[in-house]
N, C-alpha and C positions, 0 to 999 in steps of 0.2 A: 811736594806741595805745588810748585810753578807748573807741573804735568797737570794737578787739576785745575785748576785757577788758568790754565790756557785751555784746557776742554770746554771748559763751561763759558770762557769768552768764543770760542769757535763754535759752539753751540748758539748760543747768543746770533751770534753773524748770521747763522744759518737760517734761522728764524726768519732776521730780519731778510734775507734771503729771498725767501720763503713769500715774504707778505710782497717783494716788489713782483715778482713773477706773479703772485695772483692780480696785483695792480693792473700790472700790463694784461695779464690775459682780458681781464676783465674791460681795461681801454679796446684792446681788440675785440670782442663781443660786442660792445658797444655801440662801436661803428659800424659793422656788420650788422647789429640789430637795428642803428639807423636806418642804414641803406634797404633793408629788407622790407621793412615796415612797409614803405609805400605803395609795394607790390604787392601786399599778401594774399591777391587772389590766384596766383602762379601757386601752385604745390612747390616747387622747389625753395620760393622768396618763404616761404609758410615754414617751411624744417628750417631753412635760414637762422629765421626769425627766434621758433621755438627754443633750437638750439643753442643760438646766440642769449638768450634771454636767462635761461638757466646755468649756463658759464657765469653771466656776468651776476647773477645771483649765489650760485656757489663761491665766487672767488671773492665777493663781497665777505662772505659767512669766514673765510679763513682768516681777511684781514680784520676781522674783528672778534676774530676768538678769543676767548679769555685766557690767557693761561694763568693760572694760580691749582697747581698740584698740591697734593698733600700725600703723605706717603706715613705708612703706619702712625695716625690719626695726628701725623704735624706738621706743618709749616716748616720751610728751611729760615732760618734768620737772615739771609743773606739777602732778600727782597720785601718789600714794603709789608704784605701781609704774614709775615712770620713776626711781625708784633703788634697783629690788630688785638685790640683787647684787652693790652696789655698796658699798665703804666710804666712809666721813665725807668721806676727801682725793678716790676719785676723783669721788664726787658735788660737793664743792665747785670741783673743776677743772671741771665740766662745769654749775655756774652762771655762775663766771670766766667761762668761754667764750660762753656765753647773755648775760649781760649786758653785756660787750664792746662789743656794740653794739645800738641801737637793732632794725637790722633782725634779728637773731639772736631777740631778745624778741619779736619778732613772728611768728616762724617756730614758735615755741612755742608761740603762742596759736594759731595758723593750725591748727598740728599737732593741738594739745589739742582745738579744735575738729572737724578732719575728723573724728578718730576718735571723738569723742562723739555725731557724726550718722550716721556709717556702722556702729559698733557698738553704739549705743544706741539712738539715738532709731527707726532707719528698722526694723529689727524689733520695737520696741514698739508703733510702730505699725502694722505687717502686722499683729501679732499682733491687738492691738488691735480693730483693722476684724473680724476673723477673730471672735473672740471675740464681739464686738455683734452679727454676723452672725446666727451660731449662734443666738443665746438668742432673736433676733425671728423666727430663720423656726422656730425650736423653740414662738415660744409662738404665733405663725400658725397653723402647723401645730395644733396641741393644739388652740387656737380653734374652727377649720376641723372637726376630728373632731369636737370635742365639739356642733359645734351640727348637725352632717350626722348 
């Protein structure tokens, strides 16, 4: 039980991981799209710009993704929406049931789990890559012009 219940916090971390790296990329885009803006008749200041702009739009798009999964049509209890909907009684019949037994508890963390790496983490990180991408072949690019 302590193997999943430390997955699921180390998944957790990673997430938040996850949103500071898009933070910063997005700080550095930023400024690169400040700095560039005031040039934008130069072709290089222009891919700069463009570059820099969709970084700092992608990396926006990650730290504010939703995560709330759902997996074979349910909510894990273990987060706020695995008891929208639901009142006090039938939420406490469906801990009953959860803690019942050992394996039940772990079918939660299992669940809590899938959906935090199939709806979180693994588009954070496409995004992610997508996002780093951009702003190194934006500022190659830019390079590339400015010294040709």
């Amino acid at each position: 039980m302590s193997f999943l219940r430390d997955s699921l916090s180390h998944h957790y971390e990673l997430r938040n991981a996850m949103d500071q790296k898009a933070s910063f990329l997005s700080a550095l885009a930023g400024v690169i799209f400040g700095l560039s803006v005031s040039h934008l008749r130069d072709l290089h200041f222009l891919i700069l710009a463009i570059a820099s702009f969709f970084t700092v739009f992608i990396s926006i798009m990650i730290v504010c993704l939703p995560y709330r999964g759902k997996m074979h049509n349910k909510f894990g209890l273990i987060c706020w929406w695995g008891f929208l909907g639901k009142n006090f009684k039938e939420y406490q019949d469906e801990l009953d049931k959860v803690f019942s037994a050992e394996k039940n508890i772990a079918e939660e963390y299992e669940l809590e789990i899938w959906n935090l790496v199939n709806y979180s983490l693994k588009p954070k990180s496409k995004l992610l890559k997508l996002a780093s991408f951009i702003l190194i072949f934006g500022l190659l690019a830019g390079f590339v012009l400015f010294f040709v």
